[in-house]
N, C-alpha and C positions, 0 to 999 in steps of 0.2 A: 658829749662824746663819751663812749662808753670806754671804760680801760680792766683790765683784768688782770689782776696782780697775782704773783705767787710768792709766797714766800717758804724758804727751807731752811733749816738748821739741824744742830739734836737736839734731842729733847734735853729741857731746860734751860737753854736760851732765849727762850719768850718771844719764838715765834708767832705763836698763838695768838699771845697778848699782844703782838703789836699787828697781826690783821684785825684783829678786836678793834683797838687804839685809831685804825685806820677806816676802818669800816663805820666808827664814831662819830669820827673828826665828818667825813663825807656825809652822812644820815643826818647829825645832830648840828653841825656847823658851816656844815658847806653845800645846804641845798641840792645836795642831790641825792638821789637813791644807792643804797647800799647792799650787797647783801654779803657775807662771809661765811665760810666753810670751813672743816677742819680735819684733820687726821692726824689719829695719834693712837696709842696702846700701846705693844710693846716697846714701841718708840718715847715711852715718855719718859726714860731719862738712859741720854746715852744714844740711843739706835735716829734715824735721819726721820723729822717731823716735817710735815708742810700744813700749810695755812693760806685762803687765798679769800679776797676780797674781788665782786664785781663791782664796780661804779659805772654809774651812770646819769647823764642830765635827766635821761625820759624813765616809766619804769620798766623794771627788769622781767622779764618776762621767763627767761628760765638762772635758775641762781649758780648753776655749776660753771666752773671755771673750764673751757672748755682749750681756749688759746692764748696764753697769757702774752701781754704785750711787754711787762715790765715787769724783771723778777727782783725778789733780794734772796742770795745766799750766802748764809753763815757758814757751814760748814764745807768741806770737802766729800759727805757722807749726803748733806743734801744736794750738791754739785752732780755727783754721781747719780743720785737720784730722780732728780726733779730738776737740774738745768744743765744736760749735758747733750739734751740735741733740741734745740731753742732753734725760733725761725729768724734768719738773715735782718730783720726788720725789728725785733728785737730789743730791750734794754735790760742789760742785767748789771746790777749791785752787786762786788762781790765784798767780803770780810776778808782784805788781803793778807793778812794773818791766818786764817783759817781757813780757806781756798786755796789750793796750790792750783789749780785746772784754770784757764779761762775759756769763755765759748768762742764763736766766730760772730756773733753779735757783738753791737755797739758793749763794752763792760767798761764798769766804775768801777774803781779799785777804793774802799772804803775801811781805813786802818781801825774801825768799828774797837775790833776786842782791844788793839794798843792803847788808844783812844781811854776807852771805859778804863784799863788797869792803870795806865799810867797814871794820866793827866785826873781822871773823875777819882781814883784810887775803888772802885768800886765795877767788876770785870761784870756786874749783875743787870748795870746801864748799855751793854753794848748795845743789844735791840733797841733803843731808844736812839742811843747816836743814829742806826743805819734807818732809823724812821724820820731821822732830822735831814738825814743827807738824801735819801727818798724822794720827800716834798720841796728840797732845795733845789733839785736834777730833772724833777720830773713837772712841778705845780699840780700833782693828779688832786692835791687839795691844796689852800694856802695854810700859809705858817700859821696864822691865827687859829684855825678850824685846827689843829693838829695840838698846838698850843694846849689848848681849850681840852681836848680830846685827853692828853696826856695828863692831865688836872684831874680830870674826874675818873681817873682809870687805875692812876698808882696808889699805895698805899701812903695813907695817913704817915705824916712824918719825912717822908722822901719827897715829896713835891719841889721842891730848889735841887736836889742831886737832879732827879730827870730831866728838868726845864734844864740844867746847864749841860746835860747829856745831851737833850733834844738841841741846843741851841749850838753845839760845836758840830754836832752833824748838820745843823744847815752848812754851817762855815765849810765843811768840808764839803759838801754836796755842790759848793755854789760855785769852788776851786775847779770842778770837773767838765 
């Protein structure tokens, strides 16, 4: 089943890195084909970034994200951007901390940023929560394939902060 994700933010919340994360976890651990895409520049730190992963079981024959089925948005700046006119049919993730907008699609409300400051003490793990609460809502890959994904992806040192990022965004993903 092929699924096309989007994801938005600004720049420096690691958008980026978690279509990367995602695009991994599906290529490296989840059997199936992947390809990810990216846009950024003046956007990279501050102005609205997006990032999208195709998956699929067969292979992908064209790699651009053309109709996303399931988005994540971090901000209000990528809200505007990039998921404010989304098809009826639809999933979108929002960061309800940082989204004030919601669509007329199915939307997760994912306390992402509260999440990461409060309880992780580190606002640096949101993208990680809302990749935990992603595969928790969605199964576009399993926990394990994402697990695995987020290991080989963060830096040296940080590996237990992200796993208990990644791992309170299932909890929250699985609530919805």
């Amino acid at each position: 089943m092929r699924h096309e994700v989007l994801f938005s933010g600004f720049g420096g919340q690691g958008v980026i890195l978690s279509a990367v994360i995602l695009g991994r976890a599906a290529a490296l651990y989840g059997n199936k084909y992947a390809v990810q895409t990216q846009v950024y520049g003046p956007e990279a730190r501050g102005g609205a970034s997006m990032s999208a992963d195709v998956i699929d079981d067969e292979p992908i024959l064209y790699p651009k994200v053309t109709s996303p089925d399931i988005y994540v948005i971090m901000s209000q700046q990528g809200f505007d951007k990039y998921g404010s006119d989304v098809p009826d049919d639809a999933l979108m993730l929002v960061d309800s901390e940082l989204v004030l907008s919601r669509p007329e699609c199915t939307c997760i409300e994912i306390p992402a940023t509260t999440e990461a400051k409060e309880n992780l003490g580190r606002v640096i793990v949101a993208n990680i929560v809302m990749l935990g609460a992603l595969v928790a809502a969605t199964g576009v890959v399993s926990e394990d394939a994402i697990e695995r994904a987020v290991l080989d992806s963060v830096p040296k040192g940080t590996e237990d902060l992200n796993l208990r990022a990644l791992h309170r965004g299932f909890e929250l993903g699985r609530k919805k």
